[in-house]
N, C-alpha and C positions, 0 to 999 in steps of 0.2 A: 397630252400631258395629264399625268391622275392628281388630281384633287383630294387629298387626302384631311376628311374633317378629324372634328375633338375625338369622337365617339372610337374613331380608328386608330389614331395616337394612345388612345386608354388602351386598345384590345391590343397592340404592339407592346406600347409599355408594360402594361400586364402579362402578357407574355415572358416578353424579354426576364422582369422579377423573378418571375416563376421557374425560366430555368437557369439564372444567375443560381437562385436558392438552392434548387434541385440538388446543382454542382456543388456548392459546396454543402450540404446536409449529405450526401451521397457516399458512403464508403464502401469500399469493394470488404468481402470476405473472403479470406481463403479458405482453401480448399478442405473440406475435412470436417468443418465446422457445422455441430451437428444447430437445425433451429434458425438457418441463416438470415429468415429472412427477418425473423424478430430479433435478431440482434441488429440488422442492417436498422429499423424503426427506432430499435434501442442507441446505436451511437446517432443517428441523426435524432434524437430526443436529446442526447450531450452535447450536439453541434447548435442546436437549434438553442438549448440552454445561455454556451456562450455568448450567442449573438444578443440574446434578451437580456444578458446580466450587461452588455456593452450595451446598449439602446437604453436601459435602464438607469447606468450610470450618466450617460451624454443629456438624460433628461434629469438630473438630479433628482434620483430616487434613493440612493447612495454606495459607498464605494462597490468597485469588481468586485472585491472579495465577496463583501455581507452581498452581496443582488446574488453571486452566484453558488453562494453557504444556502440561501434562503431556497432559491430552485431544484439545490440538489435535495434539500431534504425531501420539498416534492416529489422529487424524480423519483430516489426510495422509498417514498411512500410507506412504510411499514407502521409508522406511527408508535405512539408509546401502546404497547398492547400487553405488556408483559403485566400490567397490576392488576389487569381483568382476570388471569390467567388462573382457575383454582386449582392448577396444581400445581402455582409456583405461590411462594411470600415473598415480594421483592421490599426492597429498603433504600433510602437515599444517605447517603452518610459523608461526614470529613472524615476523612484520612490524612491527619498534622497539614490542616488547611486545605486538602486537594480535595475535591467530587466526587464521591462515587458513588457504583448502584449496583447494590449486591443482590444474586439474582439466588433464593433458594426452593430447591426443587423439595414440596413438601411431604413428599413420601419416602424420602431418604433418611438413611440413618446417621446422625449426629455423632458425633464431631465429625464435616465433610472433608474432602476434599476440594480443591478449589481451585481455578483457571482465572488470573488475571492477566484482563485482557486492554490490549492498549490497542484503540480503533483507527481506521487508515484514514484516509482523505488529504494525501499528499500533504500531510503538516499543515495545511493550512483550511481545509473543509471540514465537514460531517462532525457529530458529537453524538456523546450516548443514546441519544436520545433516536437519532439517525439505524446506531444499531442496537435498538432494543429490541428488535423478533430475532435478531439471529443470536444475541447472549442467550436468551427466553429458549431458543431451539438446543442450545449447547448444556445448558442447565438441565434442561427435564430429556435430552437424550441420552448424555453421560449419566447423570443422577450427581453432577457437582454442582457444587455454589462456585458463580463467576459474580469477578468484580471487575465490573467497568469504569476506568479509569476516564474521568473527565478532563483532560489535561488542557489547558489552554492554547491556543493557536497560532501560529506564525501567519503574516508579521508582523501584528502588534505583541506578539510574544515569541521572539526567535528565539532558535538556538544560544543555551542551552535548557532554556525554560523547560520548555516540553518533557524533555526529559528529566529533567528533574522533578517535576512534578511527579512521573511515573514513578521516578525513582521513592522517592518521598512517602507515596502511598502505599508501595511495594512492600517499602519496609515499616511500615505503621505495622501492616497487615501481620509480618513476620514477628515481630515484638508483640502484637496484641491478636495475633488468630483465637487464640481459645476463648475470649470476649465475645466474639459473632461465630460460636459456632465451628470453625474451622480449625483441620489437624494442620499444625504448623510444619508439619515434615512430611505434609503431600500438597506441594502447592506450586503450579505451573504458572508462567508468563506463558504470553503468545500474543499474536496480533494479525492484522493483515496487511500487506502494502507498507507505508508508511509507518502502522503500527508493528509489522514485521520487523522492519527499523530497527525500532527502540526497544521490541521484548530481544534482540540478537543482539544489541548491544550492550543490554542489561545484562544477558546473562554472561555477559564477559567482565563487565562492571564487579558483577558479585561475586564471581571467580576470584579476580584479581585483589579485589577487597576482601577476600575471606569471610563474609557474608554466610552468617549459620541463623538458622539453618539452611541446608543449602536448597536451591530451585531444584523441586524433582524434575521437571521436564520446560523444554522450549516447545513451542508449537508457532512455525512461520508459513504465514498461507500466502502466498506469493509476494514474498519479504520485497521492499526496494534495498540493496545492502551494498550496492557502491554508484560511484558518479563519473569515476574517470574516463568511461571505455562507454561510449554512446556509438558503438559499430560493431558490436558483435553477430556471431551470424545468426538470431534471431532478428536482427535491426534487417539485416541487408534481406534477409526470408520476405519478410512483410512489409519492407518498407513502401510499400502504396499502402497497408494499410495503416501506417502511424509514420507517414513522409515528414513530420516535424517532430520526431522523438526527440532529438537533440537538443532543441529551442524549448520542447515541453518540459524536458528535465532542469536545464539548465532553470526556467523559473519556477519548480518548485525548489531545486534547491538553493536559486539563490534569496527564496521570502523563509526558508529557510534558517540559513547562518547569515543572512541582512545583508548579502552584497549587495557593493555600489554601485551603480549605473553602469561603471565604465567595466568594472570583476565582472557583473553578467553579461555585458555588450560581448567582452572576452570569451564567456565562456558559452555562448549560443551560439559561437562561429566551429565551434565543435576542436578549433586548433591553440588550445591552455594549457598542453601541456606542456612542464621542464622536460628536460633527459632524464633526470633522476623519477620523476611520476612515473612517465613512460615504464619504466625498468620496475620498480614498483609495483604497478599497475599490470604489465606482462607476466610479474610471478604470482599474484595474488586474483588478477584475475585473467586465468587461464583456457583459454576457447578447448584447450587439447583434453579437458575434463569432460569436455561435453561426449553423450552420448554418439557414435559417428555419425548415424543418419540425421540430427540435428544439424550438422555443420555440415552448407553447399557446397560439392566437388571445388565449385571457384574459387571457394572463400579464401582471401588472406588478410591479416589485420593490417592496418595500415596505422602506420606511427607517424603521427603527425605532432609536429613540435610547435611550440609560440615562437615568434620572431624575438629572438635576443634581446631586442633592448625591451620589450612588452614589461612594464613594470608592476602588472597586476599578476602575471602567472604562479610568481613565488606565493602569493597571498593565496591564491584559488590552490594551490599544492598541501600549504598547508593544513587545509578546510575541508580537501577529500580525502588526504590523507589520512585524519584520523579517525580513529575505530572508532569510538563513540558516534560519529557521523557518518561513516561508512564500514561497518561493519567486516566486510569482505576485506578490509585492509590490513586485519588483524595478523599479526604475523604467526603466533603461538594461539591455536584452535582446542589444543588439548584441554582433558579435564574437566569442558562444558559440563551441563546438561544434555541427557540422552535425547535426540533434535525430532519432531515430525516437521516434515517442509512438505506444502502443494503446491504443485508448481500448475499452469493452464498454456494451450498452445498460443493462443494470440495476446500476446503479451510482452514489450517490451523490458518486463523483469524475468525472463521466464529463465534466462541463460545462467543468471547472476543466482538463482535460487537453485539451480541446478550445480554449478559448481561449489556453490557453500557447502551442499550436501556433500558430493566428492572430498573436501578437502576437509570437513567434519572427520569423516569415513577414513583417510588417512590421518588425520589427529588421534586417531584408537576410538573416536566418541560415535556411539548407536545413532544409526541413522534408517528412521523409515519417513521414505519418499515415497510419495503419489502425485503421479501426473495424470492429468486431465487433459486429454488428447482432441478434446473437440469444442473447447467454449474460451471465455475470454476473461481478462483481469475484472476483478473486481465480482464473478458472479453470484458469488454466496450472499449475494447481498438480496438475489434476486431471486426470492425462493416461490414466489407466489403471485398472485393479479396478472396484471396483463402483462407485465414483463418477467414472470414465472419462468424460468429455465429448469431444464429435468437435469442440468448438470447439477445446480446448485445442492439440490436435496443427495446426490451421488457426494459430492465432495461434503456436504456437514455430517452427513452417515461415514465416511473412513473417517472426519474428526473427531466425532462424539465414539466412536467404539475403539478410537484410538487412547482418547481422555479414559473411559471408562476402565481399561483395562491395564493403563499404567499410571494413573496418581491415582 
């Protein structure tokens, strides 16, 4: 019989830890993806994040959200760099109450041009502050002044705060450009992710409002721009690599528009929709846009229904349904602003930013698209140190010479 002391039970259980951890820190990449192995370091630094913002909350350090706002900013690291910068004058300013930080490239010629920018972090993360290198890169590579929108956060500030903030500032900027320097009739929205969002929803906002003057350009860097359709054939491509896309979506968007316990229980099970979403949902957001070699020989969508008597699905129809919120629901595209959209391969927006363009492109509205065929959501963020990707500087070089040469 073996005897097994303390000192053995540590080297097992420590073991054991280590590769409990491993497993879950551990994400496979696909194939293609150039840098693999620092991005493998990089999502297990956002796996590792979670687990510390939950270990952090259970010890009363305070809520998931602020533990896990406070790590990302770490994570990006970028820091506020931009006031050191002598070849930018940056400024903090209200805009009819809202934040901002207007970024001016100082060798530019006056009255500029201007990029306001509403930043990503799933509605509920990251602040200007978060992306101040890459406004700072956008400003002195275009030669435009960007205003970054400080918008407040869900969910102590759901839908439709956020947006409205945007909106708010957006239009300060429009009635008062020639105050700070800026040509009131070259002046772009954009954003990324999240903030993709909100500049695609605004510039359907200021369409329909008749909003003069009007947005010279959108620019949507891997836009999130619907909720219904968590199965597309980007989902089923990668799904080892984001096996909970549907449960991840569902809460951002439910700390989002403030669903209840029971609307998100609903709509994590991935099966919320009515018959009429469904139908909806198949003509607006269309797998048959996508390019052929994106959609796997197998792929078919599967329409899955809520159980009839579910009394929450009518509410969640409501709340993806509308364009303000999901953009991609829009029925009537025409007329926009002329669009730049990046889309990246690993990426569970990647489809949804892909067909907007498509259905832009049939709306009559200019559309130039770049995909980034070998890196991951969110890269632009990661221009430099140790988490530096060569894709990043490739995707802010077609933005900045895209800015440059149409506002």
């Amino acid at each position: 019989m073996v005897r097994w002391g303390g000192s053995t039970w540590s080297l097992v259980g420590g073991a054991a830890l280590l590769a409990g951890l491993s497993y879950i820190l551990y994400t496979p990449v696909p194939d293609g993806v150039s840098q693999p192995w620092k991005l493998q370091i990089f999502m297990a630094s956002v796996k590792l994040a979670g687990v510390v913002s939950e270990i952090g909350h259970l010890l009363g350090c305070g809520s998931r959200n602020n533990m896990t706002r406070m790590i990302f900013e770490k994570l990006v690291g970028t820091g506020v760099v931009s006031k050191s910068d002598p070849e930018l004058y940056v400024t903090d300013e209200l805009f009819d109450g809202v934040s901002v930080r207007i970024y001016y490239p100082r060798a530019a010629k006056k009255p500029l041009p201007c990029l306001v920018y509403y930043h990503g972090g799933g509605f509920v993360w990251m602040s200007v502050n978060s992306y101040d290198g890459v406004a700072a890169v956008y400003a002195k590579g275009a030669k435009v002044a960007v205003v970054s929108v400080e918008y407040r956060l869900a969910p102590e500030y759901p839908y439709p705060i956020p947006f409205e903030d945007c909106r708010k500032a957006t239009m300060f900027l429009l009635k008062n450009a020639d105050d700070f320097d800026i040509d009131p009739r070259r002046i772009a929205i954009g954003g990324d992710s999240s903030g993709g969002n909100i500049a695609a929803a605004m510039a359907v906002k200021f369409r329909d409002d008749q909003v003069l003057p009007r947005i010279r350009r959108q620019i949507l860097i891997y836009p999130m721009l619907q909720f219904c359709d968590a199965r597309l054939p980007v989902h089923v491509e990668q799904r080892e690599f984001s096996p909970y896309y549907a449960q991840q979506m569902a809460f951002i968007f439910g700390m989002y528009v403030n669903l209840t316990i029971d609307q998100l229980s609903l709509m994590a099970t991935g099966n919320f929709s009515t018959k009429s979403l469904r139908e909806k949902c198949k003509r607006y957001v269309d797998y048959k846009l996508l390019p052929h070699h994106m959609v796997p020989r197998d792929y078919k969508r599967r329409d899955v229904i809520a159980p009839a008597n579910n009394p929450y699905a009518q509410d969640i129809e409501k709340l993806v349904s509308d364009p303000k919120i999901a953009p991609l629901m829009t029925e009537d595209l025409s007329e926009l602003p002329p669009a730049f959209i990046l889309t990246v391969k690993v990426d569970g927006l990647r489809d949804e930013g892909i067909i907007y363009a498509r259905r832009l492109e049939q709306a009559g509205v200019r559309v130039k698209w770049m995909h980034l065929p070998d890196t991951f959501h969110g890269v632009l963020n990661f221009y430099r140190g140790i988490f530096g990707f060569d894709a990043a500087q490739r995707g802010q070089r077609y933005i900045t010479e895209y800015l440059s040469k149409n506002i």
